[in-house]
N, C-alpha and C positions, 0 to 999 in steps of 0.2 A: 605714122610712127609704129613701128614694130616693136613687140613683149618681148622680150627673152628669160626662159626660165636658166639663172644659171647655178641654182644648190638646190637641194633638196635633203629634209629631213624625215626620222617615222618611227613610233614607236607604236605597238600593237600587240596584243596577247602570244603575238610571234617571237618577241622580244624588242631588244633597244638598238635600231640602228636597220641604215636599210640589206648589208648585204647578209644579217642575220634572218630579217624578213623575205627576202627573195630565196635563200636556202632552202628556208619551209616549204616554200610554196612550189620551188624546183621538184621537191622532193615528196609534195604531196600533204606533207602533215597539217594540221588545225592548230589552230591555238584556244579552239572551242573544248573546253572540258566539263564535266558532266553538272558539275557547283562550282561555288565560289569557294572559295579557302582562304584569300587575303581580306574580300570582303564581309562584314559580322551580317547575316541574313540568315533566317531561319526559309525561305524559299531555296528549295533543292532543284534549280533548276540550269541548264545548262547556258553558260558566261564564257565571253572573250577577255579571260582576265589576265594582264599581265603578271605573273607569280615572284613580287618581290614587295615587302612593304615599302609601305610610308619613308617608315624610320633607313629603312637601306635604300629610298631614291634619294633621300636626302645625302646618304653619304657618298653615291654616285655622283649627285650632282655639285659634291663640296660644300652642301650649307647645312651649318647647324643645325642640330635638330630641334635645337629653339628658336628656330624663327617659324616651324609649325604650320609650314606650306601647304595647301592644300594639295590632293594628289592630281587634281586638274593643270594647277601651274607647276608641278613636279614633270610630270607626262610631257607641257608644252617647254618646259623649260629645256630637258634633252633634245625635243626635236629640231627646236630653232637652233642648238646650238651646234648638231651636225649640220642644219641648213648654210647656215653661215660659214661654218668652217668650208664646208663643200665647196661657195662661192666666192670663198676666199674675200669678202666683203668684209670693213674696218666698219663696226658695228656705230661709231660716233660720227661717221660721215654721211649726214642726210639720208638716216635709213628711219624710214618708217615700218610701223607694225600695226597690220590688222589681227588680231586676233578674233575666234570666236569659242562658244559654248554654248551647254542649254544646262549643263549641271551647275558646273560657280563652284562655287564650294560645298556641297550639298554632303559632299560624303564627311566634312569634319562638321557641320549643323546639324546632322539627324544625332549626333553625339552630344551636342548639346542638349539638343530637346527629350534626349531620351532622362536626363536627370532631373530637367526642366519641368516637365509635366508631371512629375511627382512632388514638387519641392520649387516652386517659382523663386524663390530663394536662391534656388540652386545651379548649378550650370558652370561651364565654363566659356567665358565670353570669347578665350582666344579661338575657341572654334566656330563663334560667328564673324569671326572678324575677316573673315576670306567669303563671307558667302556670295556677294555680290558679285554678277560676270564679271565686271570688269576688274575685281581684282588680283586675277589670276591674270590677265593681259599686264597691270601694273609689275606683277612680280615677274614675271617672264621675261619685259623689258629691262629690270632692274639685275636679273640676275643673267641676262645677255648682253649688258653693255646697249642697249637701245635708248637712244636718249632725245631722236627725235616723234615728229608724229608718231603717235597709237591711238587706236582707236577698236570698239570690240562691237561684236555680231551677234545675233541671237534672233534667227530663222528656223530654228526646229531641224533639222535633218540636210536643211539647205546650206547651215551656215557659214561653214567655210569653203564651199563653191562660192557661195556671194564677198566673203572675204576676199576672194582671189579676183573678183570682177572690179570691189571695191579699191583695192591696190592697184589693178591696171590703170583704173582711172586716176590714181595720183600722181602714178606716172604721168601721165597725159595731162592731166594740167601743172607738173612740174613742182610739185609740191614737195618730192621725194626724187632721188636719183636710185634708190633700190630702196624696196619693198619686202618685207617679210610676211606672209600671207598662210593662212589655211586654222587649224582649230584645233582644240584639243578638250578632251571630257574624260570621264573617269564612272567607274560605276558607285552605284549608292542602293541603298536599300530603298531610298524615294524612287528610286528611277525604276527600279524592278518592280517593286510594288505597285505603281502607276500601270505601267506595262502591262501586269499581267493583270491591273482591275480592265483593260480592253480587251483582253483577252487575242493577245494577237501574239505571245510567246508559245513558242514551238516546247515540246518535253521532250524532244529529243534535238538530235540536230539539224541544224534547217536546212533545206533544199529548195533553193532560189531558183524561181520556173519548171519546177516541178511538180505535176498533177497532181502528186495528193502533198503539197507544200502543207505547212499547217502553222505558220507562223515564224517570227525571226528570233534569233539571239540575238541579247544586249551583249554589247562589248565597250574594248575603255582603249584609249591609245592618242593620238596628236601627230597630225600629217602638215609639217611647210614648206613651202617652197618660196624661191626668193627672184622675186623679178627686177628687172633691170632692162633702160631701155638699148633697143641692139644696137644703138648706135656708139652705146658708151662699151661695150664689152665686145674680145676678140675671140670668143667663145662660149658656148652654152649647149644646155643640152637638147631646145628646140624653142617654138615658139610659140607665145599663148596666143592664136589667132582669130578668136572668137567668143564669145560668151553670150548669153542670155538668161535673165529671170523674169519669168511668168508664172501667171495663176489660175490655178483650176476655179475658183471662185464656187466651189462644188458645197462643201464640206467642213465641219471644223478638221477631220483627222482624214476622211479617206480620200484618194483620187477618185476622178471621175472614173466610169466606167468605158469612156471613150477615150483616155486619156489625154484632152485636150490641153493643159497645161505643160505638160510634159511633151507633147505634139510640138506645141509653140516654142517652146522653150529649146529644144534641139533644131528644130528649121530657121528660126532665131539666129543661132547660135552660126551656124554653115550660112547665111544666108551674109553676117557682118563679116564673116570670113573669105566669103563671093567662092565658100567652098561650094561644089555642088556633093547630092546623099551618096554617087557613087565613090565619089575619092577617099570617101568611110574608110580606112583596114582595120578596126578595131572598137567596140562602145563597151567601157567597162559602165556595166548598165548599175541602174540605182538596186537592184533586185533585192528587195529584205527578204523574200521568202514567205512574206505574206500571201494569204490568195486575193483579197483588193489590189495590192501595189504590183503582184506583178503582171497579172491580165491587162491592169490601164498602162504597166511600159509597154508588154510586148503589145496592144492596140495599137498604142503610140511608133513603136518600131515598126510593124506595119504597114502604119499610116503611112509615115516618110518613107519607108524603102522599098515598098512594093515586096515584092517576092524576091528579092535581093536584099535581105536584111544580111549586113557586112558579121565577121567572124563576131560575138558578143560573150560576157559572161560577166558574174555577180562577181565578186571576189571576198564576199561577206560570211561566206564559208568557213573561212580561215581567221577572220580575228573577230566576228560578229559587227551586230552593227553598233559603230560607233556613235551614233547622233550626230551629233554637230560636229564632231574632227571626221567625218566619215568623208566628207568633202575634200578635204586637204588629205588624206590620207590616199583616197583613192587618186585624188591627183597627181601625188607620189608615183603612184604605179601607174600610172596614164604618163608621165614623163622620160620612166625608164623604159615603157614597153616603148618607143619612141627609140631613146639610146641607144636599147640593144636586142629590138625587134621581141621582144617579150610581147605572149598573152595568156593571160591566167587561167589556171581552169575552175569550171564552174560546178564547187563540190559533190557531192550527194545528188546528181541530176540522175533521174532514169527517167521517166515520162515523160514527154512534152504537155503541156497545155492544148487539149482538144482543140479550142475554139481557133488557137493561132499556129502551131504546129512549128512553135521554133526550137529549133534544139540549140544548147549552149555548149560553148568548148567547154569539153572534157579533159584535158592534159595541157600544160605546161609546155606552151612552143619557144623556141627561142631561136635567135639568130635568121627570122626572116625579118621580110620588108615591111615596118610599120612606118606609114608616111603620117597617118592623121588618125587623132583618136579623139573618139565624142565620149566625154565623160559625163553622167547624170548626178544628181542629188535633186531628193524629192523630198519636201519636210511638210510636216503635220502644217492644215490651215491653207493647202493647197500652192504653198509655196516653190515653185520650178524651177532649178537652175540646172545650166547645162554648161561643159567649156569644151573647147575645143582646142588640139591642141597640134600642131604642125612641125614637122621635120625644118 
């Protein structure tokens, strides 16, 4: 049985919708800016924030601002609903929803706690009332018309790649006739703060596989896409032809240094697709800009492509990383570099990595031939997943 991806949605520090996100990125510009301004953080550091609150996605997305959404299910809430509209899919006919996260509701709880831990007394409960992942999948269903299967993810950095594996398979044993797939998070002050006690946030802007890399930006945004199987649809914009998730079993936080899970997890991936490494035109790679994460991909790329490593780039440059929608997000752009021969370029690169000597696209191609594209997502705890995805 064949996938077919046939909608796609995106929202990112680029803004809401995807040919608002491709413009930027035609064009060169980041959505990485120097602080946060929507988000309350006394860390002055550079954020992929999208620049609209709370209170105006609400009125974006038609719901009162008393129902007090979190900006997690605000973010996935726009995405899925370009997803579907795209697909042209009647959201009450056996559509299932994967959803993922690693934030939940985190950015209306630190608000809680911030009165809480002064005053136990005190607080406002409707801001723990979203904290849970899965309540932002509950709302996201509820406020797209999804009324069958859902179900929610929470793999660290992997999540909505394994979303979108976990959807294929619904397909596949027929649980669902289309799928809404990928993740959505939002930034928080827990999450920057976490961050920077690893000490893996860059103070200026990251540059993914680049020798003096010096860390990543957090960013917020919700990337879905909507599978259906090819047999039931008379068009799409390509097909999900592979996947894999594997494990470094290394590490609670870093990759191996041989990048063995990431290794597995892309040959994996081409190997259920009976793709073979050369028919590669494209790997929008996991690249945070870290110097752990990106020495074990390019190892990893390496590894499987010998001296023929296919055209690659980060595309993390432009909206940061998102965590757990970084998956669905980039799959977004793994579907259209696919549609209309698009590949991104890879921001702030000048050095290569000594050890491996890869350079990343540098410029925004468009209108050649992408038949097949390996997308990564690598999350904390050694978690691997890869998709692939075919003309």
């Amino acid at each position: 049985m064949r996938i077919a991806v046939t909608g796609v949605g995106i929202v990112t520090a680029l803004g809401i919708g995807v040919e608002c996100n491709i413009a930027s990125m035609r064009s060169g510009v980041s959505g990485i800016s120097p602080a946060a301004t929507i988000l309350r953080t006394s860390n002055l550091l550079p954020v992929g924030e999208l620049k609209l609150t709370n209170d105006t996605l609400h009125d974006i997305c038609g719901i009162p601002r008393r129902e007090h959404l979190s900006r997690t299910a605000l973010l996935g809430i726009l995405a899925v609903r370009e997803a579907l509209t795209d697909a042209r899919v009647d959201p009450t006919q056996r559509v299932g929803l994967v959803s993922s996260t690693s934030v939940g509701g985190m950015d209306l709880t630190e608000h809680f706690y911030a009165e809480y831990n002064d005053n136990n007394s005190a607080g406002r409960l409707r801001d723990v009332r979203m904290h849970d992942c899965a309540a932002s999948t509950d709302a996201i269903a509820r406020y797209c018309g999804i009324t069958g299967y859902r179900t929610t993810i929470s793999t660290a950095c992997s999540s909505a790649a394994n979303a979108i594996i976990a959807g294929a398979r619904l397909l596949k044993h027929n649980i669902v006739d289309s799928v809404v797939v990928g993740g959505s998070d939002a930034l928080s002050a827990f999450t920057l703060n976490g961050f920077k006690s690893l000490m893996i946030l860059d103070e200026g802007a990251c540059r993914a596989f680049d020798a003096s890399r010096g860390g990543l930006n957090l960013g917020e945004g919700a990337g879905y896409i909507v599978l259906q199987r090819s047999e039931d649809v008379e068009s799409c914009y390509c097909h999900l032809a592979g996947y894999a998730n594997r494990n470094d079993a290394h590490h609670q936080t870093a990759s191996s240094p041989t990048g063995n899970g990431a290794y597995l997890a892309m040959s994996e991936a081409l190997s259920r697709a009976g793709i073979t490494p050369a028919r590669v035109h494209y790997v929008n790679a996991h690249g945070t800009g870290t110097p752990n994460n990106d020495a074990s991909e390019s190892a990893a790329l390496v590894r499987l492509f010998g001296g023929n490593v296919p055209p690659f780039s980060s595309t993390k440059g432009f909206t940061g990383h998102t965590l757990a929608a970084a998956g669905g997000i980039e799959a977004v752009l793994s579907v259209l570099s696919i549609k209309h021969g698009y590949i991104y370029p890879n921001l702030n690169f000048k050095r290569p990595i000594a050890e491996y000597g890869l350079v990343p696209e540098q410029r925004f191609r468009e209108d050649i031939t992408v038949d097949c594209v390996l997308t990564n997502s690598f999350g904390f705890g050694g978690n691997c997943s890869s998709l692939l995805f075919i003309r």
